[in-house]
TORKOL-490669 format. One record per residue (C-alpha): residue number from 1; residue in one letter; x, y, z. Coordinates in nm, 4 decimals, decimal comma, m for minus. Example, Ala and Ser with C-alpha at 12.3 -4.5 7.8 and 13.67 -1.06 7.14 Angstrom:
# TORKOL-490669
R; 1; A; 1,2300; m0,4500; 0,7800
R; 2; S; 1,3670; m0,1060; 0,7140
This chain:
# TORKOL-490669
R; 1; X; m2,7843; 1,5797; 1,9176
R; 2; X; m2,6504; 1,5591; 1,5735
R; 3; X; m2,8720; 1,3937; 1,2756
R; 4; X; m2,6003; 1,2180; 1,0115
R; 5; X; m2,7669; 1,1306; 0,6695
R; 6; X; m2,5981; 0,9431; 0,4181
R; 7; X; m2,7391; 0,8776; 0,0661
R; 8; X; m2,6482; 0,5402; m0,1640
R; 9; X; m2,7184; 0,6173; m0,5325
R; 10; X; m2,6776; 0,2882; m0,7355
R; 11; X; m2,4769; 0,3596; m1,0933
R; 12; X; m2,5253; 0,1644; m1,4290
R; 13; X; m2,2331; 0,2201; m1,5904
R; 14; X; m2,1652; 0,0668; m1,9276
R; 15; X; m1,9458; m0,1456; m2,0625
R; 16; X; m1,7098; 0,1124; m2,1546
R; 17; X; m1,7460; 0,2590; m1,8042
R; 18; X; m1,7478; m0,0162; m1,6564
R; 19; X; m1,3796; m0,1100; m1,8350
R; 20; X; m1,2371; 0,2132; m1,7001
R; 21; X; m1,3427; 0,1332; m1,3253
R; 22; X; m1,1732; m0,1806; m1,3719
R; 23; X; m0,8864; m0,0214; m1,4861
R; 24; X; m0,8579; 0,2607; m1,2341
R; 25; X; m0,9455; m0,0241; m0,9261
R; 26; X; m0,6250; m0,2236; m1,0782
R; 27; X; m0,4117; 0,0859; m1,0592
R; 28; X; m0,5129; 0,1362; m0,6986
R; 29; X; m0,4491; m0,2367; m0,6246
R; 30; X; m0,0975; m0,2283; m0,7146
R; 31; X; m0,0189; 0,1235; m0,6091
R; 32; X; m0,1672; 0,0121; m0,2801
R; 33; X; 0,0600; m0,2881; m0,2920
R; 34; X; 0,3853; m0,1655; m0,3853
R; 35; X; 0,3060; 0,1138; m0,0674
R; 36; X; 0,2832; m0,1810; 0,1529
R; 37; X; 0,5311; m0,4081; 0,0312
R; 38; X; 0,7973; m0,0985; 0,1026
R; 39; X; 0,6833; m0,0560; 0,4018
R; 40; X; 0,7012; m0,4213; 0,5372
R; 41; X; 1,0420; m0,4578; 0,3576
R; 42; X; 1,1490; m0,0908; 0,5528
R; 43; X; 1,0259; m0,2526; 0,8986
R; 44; X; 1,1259; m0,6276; 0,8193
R; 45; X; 1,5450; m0,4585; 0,7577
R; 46; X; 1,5187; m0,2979; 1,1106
R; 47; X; 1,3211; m0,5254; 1,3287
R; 48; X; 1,6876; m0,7207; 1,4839
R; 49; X; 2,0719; m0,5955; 1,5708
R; 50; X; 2,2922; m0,6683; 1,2903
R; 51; X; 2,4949; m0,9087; 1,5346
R; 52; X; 2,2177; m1,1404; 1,5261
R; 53; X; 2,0514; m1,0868; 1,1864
R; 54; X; 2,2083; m1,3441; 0,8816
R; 55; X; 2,3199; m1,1610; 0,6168
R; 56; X; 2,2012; m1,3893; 0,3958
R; 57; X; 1,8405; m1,4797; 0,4685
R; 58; X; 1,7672; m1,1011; 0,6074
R; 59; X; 1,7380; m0,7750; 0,3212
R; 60; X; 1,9130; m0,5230; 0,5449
R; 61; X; 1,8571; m0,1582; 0,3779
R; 62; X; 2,1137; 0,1151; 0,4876
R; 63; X; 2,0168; 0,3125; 0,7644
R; 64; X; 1,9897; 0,6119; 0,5462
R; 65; X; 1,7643; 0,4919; 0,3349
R; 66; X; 1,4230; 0,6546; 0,4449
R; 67; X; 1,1024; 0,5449; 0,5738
R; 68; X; 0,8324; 0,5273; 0,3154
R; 69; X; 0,5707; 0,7297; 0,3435
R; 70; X; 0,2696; 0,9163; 0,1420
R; 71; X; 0,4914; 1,2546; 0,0962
């Protein structure tokens, strides 16, 4: 039997602080959202044949053009 302990500390940042948080939580947001917008748009260009798909309502990307990923 294993005994797991996990500890909360509450912070008080400043204003200052609490500006840079901000500012490093927005960076995340969008660098979490450009990630995920690539990889929809990646999926979304494969997901029919290209006999069925219109060419003008569907973004088709090349099929060398490779899937997105962290590396």
């Amino acid at each position: 039997m294993t005994l797991t302990l996990n500890y909360s500390y509450r912070i008080y940042p400043d204003s200052k602080q609490e500006a840079m948080l901000d500012q490093w939580l927005e960076i995340c947001r969008r660098s979490y959202n450009y990630a995920l917008r690539e990889l929809k748009d990646w999926i979304a260009s494969r997901k029919c044949p290209i006999d069925r798909c219109s060419l003008e309502s569907e973004y088709i990307m090349a099929a060398s053009y490779p899937f997105p990923s962290a590396a």
